[in-house]
Backbone as JSON, one array per atom type, in Angstrom:
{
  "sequence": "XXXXXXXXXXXXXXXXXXXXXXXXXXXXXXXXXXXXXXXXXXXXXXXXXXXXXXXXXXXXXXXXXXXXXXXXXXXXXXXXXXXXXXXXXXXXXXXXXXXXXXXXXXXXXXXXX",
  "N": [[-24.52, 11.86, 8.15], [-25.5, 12.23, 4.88], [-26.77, 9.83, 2.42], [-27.59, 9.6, 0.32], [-25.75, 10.68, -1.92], [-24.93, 12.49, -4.98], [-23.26, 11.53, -8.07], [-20.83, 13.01, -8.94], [-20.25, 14.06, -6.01], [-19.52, 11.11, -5.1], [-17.63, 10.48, -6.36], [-15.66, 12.32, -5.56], [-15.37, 12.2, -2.92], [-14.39, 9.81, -2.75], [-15.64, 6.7, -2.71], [-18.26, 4.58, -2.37], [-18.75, 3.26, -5.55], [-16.67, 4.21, -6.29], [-14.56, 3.93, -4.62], [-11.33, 3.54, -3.73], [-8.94, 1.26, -3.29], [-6.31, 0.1, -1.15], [-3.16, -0.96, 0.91], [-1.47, -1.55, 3.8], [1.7, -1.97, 5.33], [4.14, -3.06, 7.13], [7.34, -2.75, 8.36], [10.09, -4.29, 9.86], [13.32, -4.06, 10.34], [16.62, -5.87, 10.51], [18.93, -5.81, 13.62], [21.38, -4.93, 13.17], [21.67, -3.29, 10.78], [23.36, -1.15, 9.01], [22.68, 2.5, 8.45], [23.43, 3.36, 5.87], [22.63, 0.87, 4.16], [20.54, 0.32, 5.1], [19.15, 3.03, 3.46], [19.78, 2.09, 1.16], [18.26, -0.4, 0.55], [15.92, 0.41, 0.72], [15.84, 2.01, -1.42], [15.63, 0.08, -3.41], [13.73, -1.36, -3.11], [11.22, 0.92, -3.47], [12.02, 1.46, -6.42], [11.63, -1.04, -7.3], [9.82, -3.05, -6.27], [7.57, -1.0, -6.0], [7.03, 1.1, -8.22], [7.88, -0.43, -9.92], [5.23, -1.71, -10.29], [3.37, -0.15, -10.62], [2.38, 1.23, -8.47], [2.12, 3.34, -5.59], [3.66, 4.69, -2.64], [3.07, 6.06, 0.63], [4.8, 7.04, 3.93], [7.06, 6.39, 6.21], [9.9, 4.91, 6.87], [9.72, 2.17, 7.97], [7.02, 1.86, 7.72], [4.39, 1.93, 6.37], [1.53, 3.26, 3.9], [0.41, 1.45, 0.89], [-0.94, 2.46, -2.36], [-2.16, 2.86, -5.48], [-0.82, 4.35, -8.24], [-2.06, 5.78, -10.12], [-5.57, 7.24, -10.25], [-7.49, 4.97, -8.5], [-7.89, 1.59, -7.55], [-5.57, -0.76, -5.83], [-4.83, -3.74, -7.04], [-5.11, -7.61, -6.0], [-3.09, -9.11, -7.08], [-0.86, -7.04, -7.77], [-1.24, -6.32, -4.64], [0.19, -8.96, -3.5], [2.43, -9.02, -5.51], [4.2, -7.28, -4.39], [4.69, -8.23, -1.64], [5.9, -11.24, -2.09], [7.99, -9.86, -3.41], [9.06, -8.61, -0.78], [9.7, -11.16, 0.61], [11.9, -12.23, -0.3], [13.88, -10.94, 0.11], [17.37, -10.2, 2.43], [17.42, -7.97, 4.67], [15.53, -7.27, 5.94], [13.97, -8.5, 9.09], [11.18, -9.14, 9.94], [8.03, -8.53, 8.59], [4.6, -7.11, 7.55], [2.01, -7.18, 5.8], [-0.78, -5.86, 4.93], [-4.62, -6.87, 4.38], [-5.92, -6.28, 1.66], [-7.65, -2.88, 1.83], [-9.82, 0.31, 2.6], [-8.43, 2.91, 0.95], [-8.62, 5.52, 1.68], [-11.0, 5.57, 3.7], [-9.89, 3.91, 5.88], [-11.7, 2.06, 7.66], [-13.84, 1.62, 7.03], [-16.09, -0.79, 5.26], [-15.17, -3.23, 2.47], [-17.05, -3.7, 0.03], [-18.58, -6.58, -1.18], [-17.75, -8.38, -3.89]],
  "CA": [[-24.0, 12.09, 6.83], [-26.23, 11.74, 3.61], [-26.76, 8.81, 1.79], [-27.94, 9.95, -1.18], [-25.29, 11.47, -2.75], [-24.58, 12.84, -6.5], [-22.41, 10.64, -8.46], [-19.71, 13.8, -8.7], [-19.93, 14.02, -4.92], [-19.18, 10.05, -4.61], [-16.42, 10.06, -7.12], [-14.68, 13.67, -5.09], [-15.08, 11.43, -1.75], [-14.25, 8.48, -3.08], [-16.65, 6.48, -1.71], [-18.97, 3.67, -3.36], [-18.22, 2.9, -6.68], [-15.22, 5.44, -6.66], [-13.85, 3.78, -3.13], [-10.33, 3.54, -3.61], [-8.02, 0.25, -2.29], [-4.98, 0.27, -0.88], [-3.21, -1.76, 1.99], [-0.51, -1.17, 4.88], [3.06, -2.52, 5.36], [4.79, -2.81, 8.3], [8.63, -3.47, 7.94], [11.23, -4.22, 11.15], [14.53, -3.81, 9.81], [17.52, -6.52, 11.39], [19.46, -4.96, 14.4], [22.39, -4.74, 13.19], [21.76, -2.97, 9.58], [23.44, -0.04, 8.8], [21.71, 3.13, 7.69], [23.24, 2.72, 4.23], [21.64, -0.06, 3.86], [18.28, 0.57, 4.99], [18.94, 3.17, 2.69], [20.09, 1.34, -0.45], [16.7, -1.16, 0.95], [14.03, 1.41, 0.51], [15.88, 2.43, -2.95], [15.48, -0.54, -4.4], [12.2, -1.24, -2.46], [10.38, 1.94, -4.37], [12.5, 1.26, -7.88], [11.55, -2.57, -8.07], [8.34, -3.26, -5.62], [6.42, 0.19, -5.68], [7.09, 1.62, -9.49], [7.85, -1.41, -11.5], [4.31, -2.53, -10.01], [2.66, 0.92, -10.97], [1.86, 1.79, -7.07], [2.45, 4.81, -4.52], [4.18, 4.25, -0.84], [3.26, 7.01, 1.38], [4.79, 6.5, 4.85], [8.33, 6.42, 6.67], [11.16, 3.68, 6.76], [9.01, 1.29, 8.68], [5.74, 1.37, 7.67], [3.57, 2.93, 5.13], [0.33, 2.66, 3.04], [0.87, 1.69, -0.25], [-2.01, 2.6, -3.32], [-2.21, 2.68, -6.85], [0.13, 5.52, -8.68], [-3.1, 6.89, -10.54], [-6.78, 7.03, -9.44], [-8.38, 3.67, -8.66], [-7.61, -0.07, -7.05], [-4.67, -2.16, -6.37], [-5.22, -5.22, -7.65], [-4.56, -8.77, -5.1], [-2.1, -9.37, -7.49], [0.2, -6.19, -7.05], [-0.2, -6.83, -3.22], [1.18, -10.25, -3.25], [4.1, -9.25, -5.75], [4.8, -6.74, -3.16], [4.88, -9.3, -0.54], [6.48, -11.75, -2.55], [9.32, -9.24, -3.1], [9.98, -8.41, 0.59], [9.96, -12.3, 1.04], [13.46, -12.59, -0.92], [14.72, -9.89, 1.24], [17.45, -10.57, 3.75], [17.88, -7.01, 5.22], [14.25, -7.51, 7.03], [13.79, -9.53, 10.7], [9.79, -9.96, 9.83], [7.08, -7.58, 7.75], [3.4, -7.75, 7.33], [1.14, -6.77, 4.76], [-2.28, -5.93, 5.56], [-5.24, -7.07, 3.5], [-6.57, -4.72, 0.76], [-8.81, -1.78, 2.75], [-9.98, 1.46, 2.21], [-6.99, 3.99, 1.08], [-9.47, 6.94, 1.92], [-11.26, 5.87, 5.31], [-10.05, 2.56, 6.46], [-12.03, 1.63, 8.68], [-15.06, 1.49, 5.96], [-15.68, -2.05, 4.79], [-14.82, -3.22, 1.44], [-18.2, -4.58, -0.56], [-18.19, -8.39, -2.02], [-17.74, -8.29, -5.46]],
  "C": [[-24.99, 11.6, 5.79], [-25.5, 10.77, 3.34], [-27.12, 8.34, 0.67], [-27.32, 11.02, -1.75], [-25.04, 11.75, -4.54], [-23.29, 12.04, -6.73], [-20.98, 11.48, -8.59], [-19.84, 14.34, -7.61], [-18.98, 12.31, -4.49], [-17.55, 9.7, -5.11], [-15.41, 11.52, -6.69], [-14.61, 12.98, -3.47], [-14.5, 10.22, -1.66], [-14.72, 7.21, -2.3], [-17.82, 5.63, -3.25], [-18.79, 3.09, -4.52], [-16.83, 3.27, -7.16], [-14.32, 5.03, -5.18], [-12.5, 3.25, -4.03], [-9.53, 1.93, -2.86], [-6.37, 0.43, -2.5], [-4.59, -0.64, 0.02], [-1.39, -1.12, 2.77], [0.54, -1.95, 5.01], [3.55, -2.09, 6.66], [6.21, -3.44, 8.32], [9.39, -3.37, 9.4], [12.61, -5.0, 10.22], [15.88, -5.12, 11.12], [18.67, -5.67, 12.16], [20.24, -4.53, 13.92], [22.87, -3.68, 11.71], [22.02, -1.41, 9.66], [22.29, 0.97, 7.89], [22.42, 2.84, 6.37], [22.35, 1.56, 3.91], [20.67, -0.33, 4.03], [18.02, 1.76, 3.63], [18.72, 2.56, 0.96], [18.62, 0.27, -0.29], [15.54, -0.76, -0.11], [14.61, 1.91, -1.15], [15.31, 1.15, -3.92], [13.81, -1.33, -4.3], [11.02, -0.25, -3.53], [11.05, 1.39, -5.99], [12.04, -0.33, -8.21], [10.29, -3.27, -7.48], [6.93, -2.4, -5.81], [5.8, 0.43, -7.26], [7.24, 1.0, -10.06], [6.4, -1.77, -11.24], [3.17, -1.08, -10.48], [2.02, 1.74, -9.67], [2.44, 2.93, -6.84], [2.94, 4.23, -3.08], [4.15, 5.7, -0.08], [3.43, 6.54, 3.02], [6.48, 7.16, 5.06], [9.15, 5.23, 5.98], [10.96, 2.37, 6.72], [7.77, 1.19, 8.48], [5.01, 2.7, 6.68], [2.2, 2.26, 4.58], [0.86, 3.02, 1.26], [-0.44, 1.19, -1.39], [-1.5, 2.74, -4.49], [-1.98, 4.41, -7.08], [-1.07, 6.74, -8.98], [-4.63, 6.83, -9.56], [-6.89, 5.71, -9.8], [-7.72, 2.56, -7.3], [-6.14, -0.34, -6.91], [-5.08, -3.17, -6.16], [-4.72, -6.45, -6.07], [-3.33, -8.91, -5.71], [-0.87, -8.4, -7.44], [0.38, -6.45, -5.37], [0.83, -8.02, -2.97], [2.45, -9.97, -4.62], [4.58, -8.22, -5.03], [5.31, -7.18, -2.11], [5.47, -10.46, -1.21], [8.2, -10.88, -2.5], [10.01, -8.72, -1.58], [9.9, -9.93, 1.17], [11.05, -12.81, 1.02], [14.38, -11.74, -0.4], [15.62, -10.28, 2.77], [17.6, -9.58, 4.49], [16.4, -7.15, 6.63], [14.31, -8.56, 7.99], [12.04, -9.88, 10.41], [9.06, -8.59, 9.15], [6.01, -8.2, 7.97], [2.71, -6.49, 6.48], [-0.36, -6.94, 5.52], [-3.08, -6.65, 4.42], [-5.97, -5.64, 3.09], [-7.47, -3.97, 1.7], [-8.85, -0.37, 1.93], [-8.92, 2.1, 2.28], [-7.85, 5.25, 1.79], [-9.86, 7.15, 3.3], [-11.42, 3.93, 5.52], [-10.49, 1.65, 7.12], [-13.78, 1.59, 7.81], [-14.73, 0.02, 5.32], [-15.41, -2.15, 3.39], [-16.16, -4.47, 1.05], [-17.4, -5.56, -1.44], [-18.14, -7.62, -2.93], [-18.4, -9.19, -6.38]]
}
């Protein structure tokens, strides 16, 4: 793959200056929880974790990647009030938050700053 690309190739791959962060969630729900209430969960989950925080959650019930609404970053600080808010949660048995990574190709490192 080139390595000398055009700055409107880098910013349509998103990739170098235009790399994208995002990070992964993994939720296990307590045995006994009705679906209403996983539903009513994930409502208030997207209405008070995702969208009051300006993010995106693409994923299922149980696990998803969750990025920034428009183009760009989420911040450390949106992840941890993400993870802060499923801390006050008793419908969950355990979660984990990943650390920030590539939304685009995860497995690409993330340069110091």
């Amino acid at each position: 793959m080139a390595t000398n690309r055009s700055r409107r190739l880098r910013k349509k791959l998103c990739v170098d200056e235009f790399q994208e962060l995002g990070f992964e969630l993994n939720l296990e729900f307590k045995q006994d929880l009705s679906d209403e209430a996983i539903d009513s969960y994930l409502n208030q989950f997207l209405r008070e974790a995702i969208i009051a925080n300006s993010l995106d959650y693409v994923g299922g019930e149980d696990f998803g990647l969750i990025c920034l609404a428009k183009r760009g970053s989420v911040t450390e600080e949106q992840r941890n009030a993400v993870e802060n808010w499923l801390k006050g949660r008793d419908e969950l048995a355990s979660f984990t938050v990943s650390p920030l990574q590539d939304a685009w190709y995860p497995s690409m490192p993330i340069p110091a700053a």
